[in-house]
N, C-alpha and C positions, 0 to 999 in steps of 0.2 A: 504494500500500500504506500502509496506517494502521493502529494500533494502539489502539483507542479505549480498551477496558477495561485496555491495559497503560499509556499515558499519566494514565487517570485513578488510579488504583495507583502510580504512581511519577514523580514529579516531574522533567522535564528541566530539567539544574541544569548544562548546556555546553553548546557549541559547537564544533566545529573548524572552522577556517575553509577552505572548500569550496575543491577546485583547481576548471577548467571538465573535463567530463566532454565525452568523444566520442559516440557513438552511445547512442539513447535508451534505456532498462532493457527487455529481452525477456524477463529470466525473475525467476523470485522473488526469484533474491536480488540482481541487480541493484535489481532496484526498492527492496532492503532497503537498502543501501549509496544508491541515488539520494535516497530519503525520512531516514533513518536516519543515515549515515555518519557516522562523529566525533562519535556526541551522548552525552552523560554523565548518568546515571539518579541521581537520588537521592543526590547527592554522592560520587560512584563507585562505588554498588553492583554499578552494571552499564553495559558500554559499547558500543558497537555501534563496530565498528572504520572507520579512515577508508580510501580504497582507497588511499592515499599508505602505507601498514599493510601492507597484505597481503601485500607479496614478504618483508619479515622473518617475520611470523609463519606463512607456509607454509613456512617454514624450518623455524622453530622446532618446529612442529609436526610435520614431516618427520622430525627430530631423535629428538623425544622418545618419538614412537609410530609409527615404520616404516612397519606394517604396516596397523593402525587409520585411519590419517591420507590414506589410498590415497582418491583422488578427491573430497577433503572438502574445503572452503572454509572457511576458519576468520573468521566474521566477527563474533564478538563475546569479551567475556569480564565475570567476576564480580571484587569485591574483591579475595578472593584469590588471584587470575592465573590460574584456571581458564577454558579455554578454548569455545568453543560454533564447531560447524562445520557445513556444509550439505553433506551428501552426496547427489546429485542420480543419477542413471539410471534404471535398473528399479527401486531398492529406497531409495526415498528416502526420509531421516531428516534431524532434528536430533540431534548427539551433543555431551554431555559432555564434555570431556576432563579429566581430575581430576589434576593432575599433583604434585599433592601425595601419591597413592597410586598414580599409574600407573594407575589405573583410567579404561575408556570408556563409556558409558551412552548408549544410544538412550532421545532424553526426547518427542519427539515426531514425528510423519510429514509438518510443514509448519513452516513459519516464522511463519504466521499461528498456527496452534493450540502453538506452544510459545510465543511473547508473548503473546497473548490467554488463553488456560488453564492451560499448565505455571507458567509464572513466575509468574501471577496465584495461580491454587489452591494452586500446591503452591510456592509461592517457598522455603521451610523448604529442600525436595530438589534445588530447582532453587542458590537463588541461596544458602544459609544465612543466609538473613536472620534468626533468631534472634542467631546470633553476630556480626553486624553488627551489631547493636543493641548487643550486650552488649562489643563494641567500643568503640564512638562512648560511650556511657554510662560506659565507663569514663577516657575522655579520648583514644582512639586517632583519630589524625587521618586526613581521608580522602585516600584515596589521589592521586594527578595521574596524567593519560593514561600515563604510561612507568613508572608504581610499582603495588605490589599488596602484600599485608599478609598475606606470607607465612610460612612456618614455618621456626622455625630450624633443628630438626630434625624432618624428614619423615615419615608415619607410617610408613613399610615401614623404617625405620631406628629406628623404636621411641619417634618421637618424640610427644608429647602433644596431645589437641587443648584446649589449653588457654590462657587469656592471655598466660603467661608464657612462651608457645612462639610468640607471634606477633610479628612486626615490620615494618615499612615497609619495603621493599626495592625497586633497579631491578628491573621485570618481566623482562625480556632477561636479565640477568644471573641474576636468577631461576630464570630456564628453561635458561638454560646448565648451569646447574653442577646443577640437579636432574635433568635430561636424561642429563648423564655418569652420575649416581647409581644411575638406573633402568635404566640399560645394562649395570652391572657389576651388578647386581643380581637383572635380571628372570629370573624362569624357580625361584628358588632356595626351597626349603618356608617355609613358615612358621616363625620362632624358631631359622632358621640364625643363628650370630653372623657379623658382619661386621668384616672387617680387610684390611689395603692398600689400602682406599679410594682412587684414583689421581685428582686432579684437574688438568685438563689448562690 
């Protein structure tokens, strides 16, 4: 598996250094983690995760969206700690996971045509590469494998999407405490106020 039009769109700018792997890649996303694993895009815009990765963030994932996260492999993620997962059977997707809104999004029906066309065409929807730009442009540093340039206060808590709402943060940590937030939260209308926030 290669990625030609997403390679030449975005610069490999890491490395993780590989464990030895057991038995040879049989399905896509093996082969994506075989080719792929631990490599770093564009000075962290985007990372393809290492399989020494995976048992935390199917946690994490497990955590933060129950229901959504039912049979999904999470092998990649964007700047700001938003997650990307392979859901494989009968009805197979690339999804989103936006954990800064709780929100999940089917972005494409392969892992070839979400690297090759989603991220390439529509990088804006996919990865917000605008706001990475207006990021970095403004002196924001990029992120390392265990950080992502997240928000201080979340949108479904009313928070802005704006510079002064952004900052470098552990991803895990990240995802914990936004995890608890969307737990006490989901399900509730729009422009409910929010009080006794509990963190664990």
């Amino acid at each position: 598996m290669v990625f030609s039009r997403f390679e030449k769109a975005f610069q490999i700018t890491g490395k993780e250094a590989k464990t030895p792997e057991g038995a040879h890649a049989s399905t896509e996303i093996d082969e994506l983690f075989e080719t792929y694993g631990g490599f770093e895009f564009e000075n962290g815009l985007y990372r393809i995760h290492s399989m020494a990765k995976l048992k935390d963030w199917y946690a994490r994932l497990r955590s933060a969206f129950p229901k959504e996260s039912h049979r999904v492999t999470p092998f990649g993620q964007d700047w700001q700690g938003n997650q990307f997962g392979w859901r494989g059977g009968e009805n197979p997707a690339v999804l989103l996971f936006q954990i800064v809104n709780g929100e999940v999004y089917e972005i494409a029906s392969s892992l070839q045509v979400a690297h090759e066309e989603e991220f390439v065409e529509h990088a804006q929807e996919a990865l917000s590469i605008d706001q990475w730009r207006e990021w970095r442009a403004n002196g924001g540093a990029s992120p390392a494998a265990n950080q992502c340039v997240g928000y201080r206060i979340p949108h479904f808590l009313g928070g802005k999407d704006q510079l002064a709402n952004l900052e470098i943060c552990d991803i895990g940590v990240y995802w914990e405490i936004t995890a608890q937030l969307l737990d006490q939260t989901r399900g509730l209308p729009p422009g409910t106020p929010i009080r006794g926030v509990k963190l664990i």
